[in-house]
N, C-alpha and C positions, 0 to 999 in steps of 0.2 A: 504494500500500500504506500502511495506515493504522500510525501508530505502534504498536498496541496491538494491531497484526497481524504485526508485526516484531517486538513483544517476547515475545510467545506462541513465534513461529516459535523464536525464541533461546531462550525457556525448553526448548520440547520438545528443544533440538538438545543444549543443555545435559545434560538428564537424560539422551537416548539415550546418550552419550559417557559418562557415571557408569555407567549400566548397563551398558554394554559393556564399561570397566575392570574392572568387577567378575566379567568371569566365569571368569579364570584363579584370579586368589585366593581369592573368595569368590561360586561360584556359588550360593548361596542370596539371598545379597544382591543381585545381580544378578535373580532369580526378583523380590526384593520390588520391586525398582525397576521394574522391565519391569509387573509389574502395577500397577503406582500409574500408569504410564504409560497403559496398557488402559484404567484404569478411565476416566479424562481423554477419552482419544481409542484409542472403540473400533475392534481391527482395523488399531492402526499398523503395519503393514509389517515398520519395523525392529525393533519394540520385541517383537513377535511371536515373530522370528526370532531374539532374544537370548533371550527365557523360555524359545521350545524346546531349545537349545541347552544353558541353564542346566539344565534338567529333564533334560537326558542324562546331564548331568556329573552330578548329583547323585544317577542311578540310577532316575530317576522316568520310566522307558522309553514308558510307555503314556501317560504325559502327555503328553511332547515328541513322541509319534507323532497323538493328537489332534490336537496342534497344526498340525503338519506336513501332516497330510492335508487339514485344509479350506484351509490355507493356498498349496497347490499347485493345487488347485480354481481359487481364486482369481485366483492367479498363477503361471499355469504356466512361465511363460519365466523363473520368479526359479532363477537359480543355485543359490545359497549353501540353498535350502529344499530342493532336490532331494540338495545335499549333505549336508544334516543330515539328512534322509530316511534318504539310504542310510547314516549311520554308527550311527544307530537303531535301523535294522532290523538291521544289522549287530552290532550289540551285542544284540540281541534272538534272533542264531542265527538268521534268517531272512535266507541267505546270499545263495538266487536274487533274492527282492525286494530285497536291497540291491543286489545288481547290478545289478539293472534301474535302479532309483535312480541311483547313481551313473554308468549309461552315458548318462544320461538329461542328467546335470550336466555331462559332457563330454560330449556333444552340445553343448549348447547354450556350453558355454564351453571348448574346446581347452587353453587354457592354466591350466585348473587344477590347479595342481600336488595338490594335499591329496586332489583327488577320483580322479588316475590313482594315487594311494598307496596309498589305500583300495581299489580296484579291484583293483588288483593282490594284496593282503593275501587280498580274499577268492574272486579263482579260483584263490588256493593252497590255498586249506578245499576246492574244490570237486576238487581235485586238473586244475584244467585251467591246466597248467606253460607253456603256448603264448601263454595270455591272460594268464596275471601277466608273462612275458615282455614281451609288447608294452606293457600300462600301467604297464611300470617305463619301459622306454624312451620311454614319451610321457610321463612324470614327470619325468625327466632331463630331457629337450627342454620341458617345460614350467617350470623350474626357475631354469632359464637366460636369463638377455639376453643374456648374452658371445658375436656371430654364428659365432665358432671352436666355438664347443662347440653350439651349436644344430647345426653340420654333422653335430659326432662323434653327438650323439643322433640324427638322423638318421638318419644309419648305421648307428646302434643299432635302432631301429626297424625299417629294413629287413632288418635281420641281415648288414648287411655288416658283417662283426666287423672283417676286414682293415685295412677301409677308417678304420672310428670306432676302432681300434689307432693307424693311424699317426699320424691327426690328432692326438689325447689324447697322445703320447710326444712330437709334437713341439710341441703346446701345452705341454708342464709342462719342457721346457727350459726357457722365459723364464719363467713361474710356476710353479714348483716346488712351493706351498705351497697351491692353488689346493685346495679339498677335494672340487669339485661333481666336476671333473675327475680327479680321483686317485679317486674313489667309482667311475664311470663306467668307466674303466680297468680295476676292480677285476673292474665286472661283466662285459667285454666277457673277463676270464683265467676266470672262474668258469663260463660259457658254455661257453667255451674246452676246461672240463675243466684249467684252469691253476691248482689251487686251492690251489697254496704261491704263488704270485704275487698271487692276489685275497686270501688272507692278508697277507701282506707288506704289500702298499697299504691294506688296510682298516685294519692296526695303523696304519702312518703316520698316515692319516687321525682315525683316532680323541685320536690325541697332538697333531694343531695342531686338533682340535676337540669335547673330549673328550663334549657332548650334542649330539654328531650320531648321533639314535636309530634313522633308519634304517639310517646305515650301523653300527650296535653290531648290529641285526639281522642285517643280512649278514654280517658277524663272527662270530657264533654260528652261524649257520646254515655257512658256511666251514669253522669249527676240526672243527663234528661232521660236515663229510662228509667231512673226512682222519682222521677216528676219535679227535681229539683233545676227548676228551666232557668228560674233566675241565673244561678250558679251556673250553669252550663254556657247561659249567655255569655258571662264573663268572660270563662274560658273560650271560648268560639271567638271572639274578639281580640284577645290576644294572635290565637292562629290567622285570623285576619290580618292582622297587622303584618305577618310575616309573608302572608301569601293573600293576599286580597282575591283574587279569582281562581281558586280551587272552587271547587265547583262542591266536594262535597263537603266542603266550611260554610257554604252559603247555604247548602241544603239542610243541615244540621244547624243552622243559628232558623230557617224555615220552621222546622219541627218543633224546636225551641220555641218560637213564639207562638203555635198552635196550640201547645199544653197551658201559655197563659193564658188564652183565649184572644190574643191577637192577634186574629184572623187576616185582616187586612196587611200587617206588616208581613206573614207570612206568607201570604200571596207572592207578595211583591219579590220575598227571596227566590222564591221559585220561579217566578217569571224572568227575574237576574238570571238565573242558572239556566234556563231554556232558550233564553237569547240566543246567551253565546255555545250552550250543548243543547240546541233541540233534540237531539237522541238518545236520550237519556230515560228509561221506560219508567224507572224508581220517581225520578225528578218527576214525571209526568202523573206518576201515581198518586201524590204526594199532596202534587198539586191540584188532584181533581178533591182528593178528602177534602184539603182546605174550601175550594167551591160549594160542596156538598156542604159544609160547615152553615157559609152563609147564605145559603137557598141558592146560589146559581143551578140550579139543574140543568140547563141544555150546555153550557158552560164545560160543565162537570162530566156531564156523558163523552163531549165530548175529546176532554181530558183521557178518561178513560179508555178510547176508543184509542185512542192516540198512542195509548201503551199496549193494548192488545197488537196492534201494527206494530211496533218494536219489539215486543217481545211476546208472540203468540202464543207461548206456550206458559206464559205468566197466569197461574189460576187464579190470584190473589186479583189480577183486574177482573177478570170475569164476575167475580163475587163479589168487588165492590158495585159492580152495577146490579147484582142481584140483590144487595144489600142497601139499594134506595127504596127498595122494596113495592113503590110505584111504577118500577119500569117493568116493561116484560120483554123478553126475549122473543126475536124474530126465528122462523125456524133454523133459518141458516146459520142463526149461531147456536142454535139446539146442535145441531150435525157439525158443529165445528167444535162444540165441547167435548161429544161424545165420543169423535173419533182421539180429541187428545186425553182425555181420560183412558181410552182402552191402547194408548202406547206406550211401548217397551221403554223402559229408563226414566220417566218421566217421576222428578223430585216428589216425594209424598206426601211435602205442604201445596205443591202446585195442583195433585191429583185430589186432594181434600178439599182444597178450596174449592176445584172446580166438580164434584160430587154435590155440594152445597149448593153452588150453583144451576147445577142439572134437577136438582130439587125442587128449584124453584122455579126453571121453566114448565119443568112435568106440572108442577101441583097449580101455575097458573091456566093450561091447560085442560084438567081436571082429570088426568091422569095421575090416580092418584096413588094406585099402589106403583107405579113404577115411580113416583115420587119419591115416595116412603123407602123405597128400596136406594137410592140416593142419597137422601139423608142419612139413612142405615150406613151407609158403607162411607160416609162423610167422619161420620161420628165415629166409627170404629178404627180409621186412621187417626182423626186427632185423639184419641186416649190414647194410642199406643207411644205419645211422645210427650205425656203428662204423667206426674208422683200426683197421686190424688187418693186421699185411704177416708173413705166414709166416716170408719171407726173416731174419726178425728172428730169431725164437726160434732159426731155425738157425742163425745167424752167434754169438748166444750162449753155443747147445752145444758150437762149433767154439773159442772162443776159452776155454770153461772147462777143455776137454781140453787143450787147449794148456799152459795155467796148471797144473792141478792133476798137476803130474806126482809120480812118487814121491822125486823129488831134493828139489822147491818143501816139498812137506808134510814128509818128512824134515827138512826145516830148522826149521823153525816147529812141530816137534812140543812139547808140553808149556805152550803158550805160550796164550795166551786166559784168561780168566776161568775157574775151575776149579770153578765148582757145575753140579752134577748137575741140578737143580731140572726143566727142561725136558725132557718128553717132548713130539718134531716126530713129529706122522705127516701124513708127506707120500706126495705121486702124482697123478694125476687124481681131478678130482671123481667122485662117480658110484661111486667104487670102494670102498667100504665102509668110508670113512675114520669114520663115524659110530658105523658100529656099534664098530669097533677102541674109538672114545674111550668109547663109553658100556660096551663090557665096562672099562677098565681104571679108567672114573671110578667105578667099582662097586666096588673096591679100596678100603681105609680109608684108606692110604696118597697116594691120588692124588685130583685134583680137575681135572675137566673145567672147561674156557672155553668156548672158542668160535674160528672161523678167525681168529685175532688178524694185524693189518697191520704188525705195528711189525717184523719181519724185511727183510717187502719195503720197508717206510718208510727201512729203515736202505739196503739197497742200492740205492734211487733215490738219495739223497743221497749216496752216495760216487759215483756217476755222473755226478751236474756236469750234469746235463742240465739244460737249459731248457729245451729245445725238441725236437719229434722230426727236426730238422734238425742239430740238433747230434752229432757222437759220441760213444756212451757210455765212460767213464772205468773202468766197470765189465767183466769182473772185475779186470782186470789191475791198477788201482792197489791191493789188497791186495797184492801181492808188495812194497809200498811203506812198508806202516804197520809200526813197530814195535812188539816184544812188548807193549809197555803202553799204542798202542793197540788193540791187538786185543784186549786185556782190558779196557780200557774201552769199546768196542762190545760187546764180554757183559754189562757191568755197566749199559751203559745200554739194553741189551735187559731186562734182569731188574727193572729200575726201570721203564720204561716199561710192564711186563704187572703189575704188583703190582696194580694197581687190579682186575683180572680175580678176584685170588684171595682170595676172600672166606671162607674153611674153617681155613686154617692147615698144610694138609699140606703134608708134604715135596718133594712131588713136583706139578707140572701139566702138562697138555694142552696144544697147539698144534696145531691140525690146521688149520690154511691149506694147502690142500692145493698151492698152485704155489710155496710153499716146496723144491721139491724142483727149481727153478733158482740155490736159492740153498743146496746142500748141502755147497759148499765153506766159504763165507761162516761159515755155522754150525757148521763143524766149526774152523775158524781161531779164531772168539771163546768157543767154547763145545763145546770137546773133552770132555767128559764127559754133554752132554745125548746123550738118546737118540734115535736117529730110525729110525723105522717107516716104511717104501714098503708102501702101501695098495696093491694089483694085482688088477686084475679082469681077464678075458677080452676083447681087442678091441672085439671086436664087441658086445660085453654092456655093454662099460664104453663104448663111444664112442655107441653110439647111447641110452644112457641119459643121458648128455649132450645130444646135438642135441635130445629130444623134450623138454627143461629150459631154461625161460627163466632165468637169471640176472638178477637186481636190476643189478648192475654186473660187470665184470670178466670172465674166463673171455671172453676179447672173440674168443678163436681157434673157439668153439663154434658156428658157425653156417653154415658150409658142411662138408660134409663133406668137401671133398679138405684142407682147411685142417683139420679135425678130426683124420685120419690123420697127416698131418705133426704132428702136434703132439706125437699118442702114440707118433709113432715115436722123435720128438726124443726127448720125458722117459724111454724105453727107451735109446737109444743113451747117453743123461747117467748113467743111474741104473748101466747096465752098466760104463759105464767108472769111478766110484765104487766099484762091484763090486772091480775089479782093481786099482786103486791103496791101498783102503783095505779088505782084506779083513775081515769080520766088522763091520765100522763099522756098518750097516745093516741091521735085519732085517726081512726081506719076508713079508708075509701074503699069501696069496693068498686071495680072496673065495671061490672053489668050495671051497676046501679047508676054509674056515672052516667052513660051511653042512655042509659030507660029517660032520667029523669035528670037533666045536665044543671038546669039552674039550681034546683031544690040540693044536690050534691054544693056543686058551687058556693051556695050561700053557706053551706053547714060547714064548708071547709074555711072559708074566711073568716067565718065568727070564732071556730078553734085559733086563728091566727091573729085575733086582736082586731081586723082591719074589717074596715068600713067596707060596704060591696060597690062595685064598680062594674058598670056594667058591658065593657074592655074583657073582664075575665070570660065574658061567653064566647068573646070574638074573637080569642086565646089566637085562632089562625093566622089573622091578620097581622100578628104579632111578628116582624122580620127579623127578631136576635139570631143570635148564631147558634145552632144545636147541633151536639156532633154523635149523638146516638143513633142507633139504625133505627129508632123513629122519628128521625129528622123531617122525611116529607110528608111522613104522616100526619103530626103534628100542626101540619102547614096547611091542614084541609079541615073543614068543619066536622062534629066525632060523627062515626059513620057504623053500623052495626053488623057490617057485616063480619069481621073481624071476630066476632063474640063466639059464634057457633061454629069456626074452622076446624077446630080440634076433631069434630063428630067426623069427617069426611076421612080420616085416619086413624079413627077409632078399631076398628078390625087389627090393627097390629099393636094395640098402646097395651096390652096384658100386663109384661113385665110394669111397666109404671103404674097402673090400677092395684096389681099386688103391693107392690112397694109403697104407695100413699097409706094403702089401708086404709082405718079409720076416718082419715080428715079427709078421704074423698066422699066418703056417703054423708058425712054430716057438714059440709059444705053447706052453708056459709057461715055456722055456726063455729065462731072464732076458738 
């Protein structure tokens, strides 16, 4: 090698390493450098691979995809071009081509951590929760040299959660401070459904490494799926600050403000995100719930419609249109569910949803046992990926009668926080708890939310649970807390929903409708709130349940002999509140409402202090935002046909007629 061939080599190695400094701080200069290099020696490799990269960062999308493309031609085995591929495309909303991109870049290199991050980022745009799963865990595992935590990723990978538990708790004994590990941890509780746990480690984390952005993501994404949105917001805002148009910071600060009920701000995140990635089927999903929130329905369809065209095989759209419950299906998409229902491979949240769905074109129809055969096999995928044990809620009911007796409450009377503010309507879902709120949010006086968590928030946390291996602490340790704090659990209930109440009235709504396991809880902090038991018909009320998928929760709804027990329980709780705390509670009953609307009406306002207004009849005309799947219902004058559906499915309802037992033949008798 000639001198003057060695100092070339050192000039060009020279420049490449200036140009490559240059492309965090200043990627334009980095673009200049890389082409003074091109112009020298056209087609250098690296110098290629830094101007496309500089061209992304700088927004010049079509340019660094130029680039990209002849340069994968070329060199199809280069890594790091197939990676800037997919973050290109990926920024360009062309979500399936980045994937393909980035499967492309792990293919050929396993251990790329930056490309399983990416991957993972966008089959959550696609809404496929299975595939961002596995390339987080091959992200961890790629992340890592430490052979301890290579195992726990591992594990993670395979989903042996157990297994990448033990390892990860008995690794962070000797390194306690270790972040990749405590991140990992985080996701194996979050998985788990352990999401005050992947909370708790994700804060640690973040405190001994305050730009570690993936895990500030998981953080956000955490706070808002315990309904802590404010707090989410925060963090969402910060990732903002670093990356202003990532697409899914603006979908997730979206979500964020739909759990406060700030409908309109969430719109608008989604509509930012669709701008600039109209192909994005989650974004588009996202954004039809928020529609649906505030009565857009044609809006909202056709949001919907929008996401089945990106992603056909998405069940979870199908079901949110069957879940306006006024729409009906045309046949063509009767034959467009059915055939993706009876295909090979298809995920078992997409085949479930879309069972629910086929349910509800059949039973529109009047086909009803082939209905029912839908529901059926609806219902019997989602239990199989639900912890749900009967014996629970019974042991619950048993220990709260125990507790609440008239000596217990005699003693602690007058004691709790002493504002009225809160109207609880509680009972089973299904049971007209919608329409109650939207007649009473029709009042000038009152102001509808939504099924707010922070009741049930408050009694997991005086439960001590960790785990469902542990015993619950709950009810019994109230007999334990004194007056002031039982009035401090009111005060930080009424603190914790302020953000809900955006009007200024006297008075708001709570209708979580499995508040009514916790009506002891709430009469001990908060003796002067009011609460309403929503009551429907067994059979009306339980099987208008089973043929309802639920997002989360309501986790007893999916076999029917577990359905019966459940409404037998909330009767046997609600009766014995009956007799210890006479007049405490006033019950609506659904048929009665629908027979006789004003005479209901008026008895329900006088329970609540307020004057009648004659607004409560015309409950429909009311346009607040309701995001329960009786959203459009509510939106229409009450209509009866609804009362007697149950009987057209009666031929297969056995198992739940056994299971109610008693409280179905003496109906309505409380």
């Amino acid at each position: 090698m000639t001198a003057e061939t060695t100092e070339r080599k050192g000039n060009l190695s020279t420049a490449l390493n200036l140009a490559a400094q240059f492309l965090g701080p200043d990627p334009a200069k980095a673009i200049e450098q890389a082409r003074e290099i091109l112009r020298v020696v056209p087609q250098q490799p690296q110098a290629t691979l830094i101007l496309a990269s500089a061209l992304r960062r700088t927004g010049d999308l079509g340019g660094a995809l130029g680039e990209l493309e002849a340069f994968v031609k070329r060199h199809p085995q280069a890594v790091q071009a197939w990676l800037e591929l997919g973050l290109v495309l990926a920024a360009q909303g062309a979500t399936r081509k980045s994937i393909a991109a980035l499967l492309q870049a792990t293919k050929l290199d396993p251990s790329r951590s930056e490309a399983w991050q990416a991957l993972a980022e966008q089959y959550l745009l696609i809404g496929n929760d299975a595939g961002a799963n596995a390339a987080t865990a091959q992200q961890l595992r790629s992340a890592t040299k430490d052979p301890v935590l290579l195992e726990a990723a591992s594990a993670l990978c395979d989903n042996k959660l157990a297994v990448a538990e033990r390892i990860l708790k008995d690794f962070l004994k000797t390194k306690p401070t270790n972040v990749a590990a405590i991140r990992m941890l985080a996701e194996v509780a979050a998985r788990l459904g352990r999401y005050g746990d992947a909370e708790t480690l994700l804060a640690r984390c973040l405190a001994l490494a305050p730009r570690f952005t993936v895990a500030r993501h998981n953080y956000a994404v955490v706070l808002n799926r315990q309904n802590k949105s404010q707090e989410a917001l925060a963090q969402v805002e910060m990732l903002l600050r670093e990356d202003p148009d990532k697409p899914a910071y603006r979908a997730l600060k979206g979500a964020a403000f739909g759990q406060i009920g700030e409908y309109g701000k969430a719109i608008a995140c989604y509509e930012s995100v669709l701008k600039t990635h109209p192909n994005q089927p989650r974004a588009w999903l996202s954004y039809g719930h928020a529609l649906k929130a505030v009565g857009r329905q044609r809006d909202c369809i056709a949001a919907y419609r929008k996401t089945i065209e990106l992603a056909p095989t998405l069940g979870e759209a199908y079901f949110s249109l069957a879940n306006l419950k006024t729409f009906r299906f045309a046949a063509d998409d009767t034959r467009t569910m059915q055939a993706l229902a009876a295909r090979e491979g298809l995920s078992g949240e997409d085949r479930y949803h879309l069972e629910f769905s086929l349910g509800k074109a059949f039973e529109d129809q009047g086909a009803y046992g082939e209905a029912f055969a839908h529901y059926q096999a609806g219902n019997a995928l989602r239990r199989k990926t639900i912890a749900y044990d009967p014996d629970e809620t019974d042991d619950h009911v048993r220990r709260c009668v125990a507790l609440f007796t008239p000596d217990f409450l005699a003693a602690h009377a007058g004691q709790g926080n002493q504002a009225a503010d809160p109207i609880f309507i509680i009972g089973m879902p299904r049971a007209g708890s919608t329409l109650i709120e939207q007649i009473l949010a029709s009042h000038s006086q009152v102001e509808g939310t939504m099924e707010l968590p922070d009741i049930i928030a408050i009694a997991r946390r005086l439960s001590g649970r960790k785990s469902r291996l542990k015993p619950s602490d709950y009810p019994e340790i109230l007999a334990t807390l004194s007056p002031a704090e039982l009035a401090t659990l009111g005060g930080e209930y009424l603190e914790r929903t302020r953000i809900q109440r955006k009007l200024g009235r006297p008075f708001f709504i709570d209708k979580m409708p499995n508040n009514f396991l916790h009506v002891g809880l709430i009469h001990l902090i908060l003796p002067k709130a009011r609460i309403i038991d929503a009551r429907r018909h067994p059979l009306g009320c339980c099987f208008s349940v089973f043929k309802q998928h639920f997002a989360r929760g309501q986790v007893f709804s999916y076999d029917q002999v577990e359905l019966g027990r459940y409404y037998a329980d909330y009767v046997a709780l609600m009766a014995h509140f009956d007799a210890v705390l006479p007049r405490r509670m006033h019950r609506v009953y659904y048929e009665r409402m629908v027979e006789d609307p004003e005479r209901e009406v008026r008895a329900l306002l006088d329970y609540c202090g307020l004057p009648f207004e004659e607004e409560c009849l015309h409950f429909y005309r009311n346009r607040r935002a309701v995001r329960t799947a009786s959203s459009e219902q509510v939106r229409q004058p009450i209509f009866r046909e609804g009362v007697e559906q149950w009987r057209n499915f009666e031929p297969w309802l056995g198992p739940l007629k056994s299971a109610l037992g008693a409280v179905l033949q003496e109906y309505p008798d409380p």
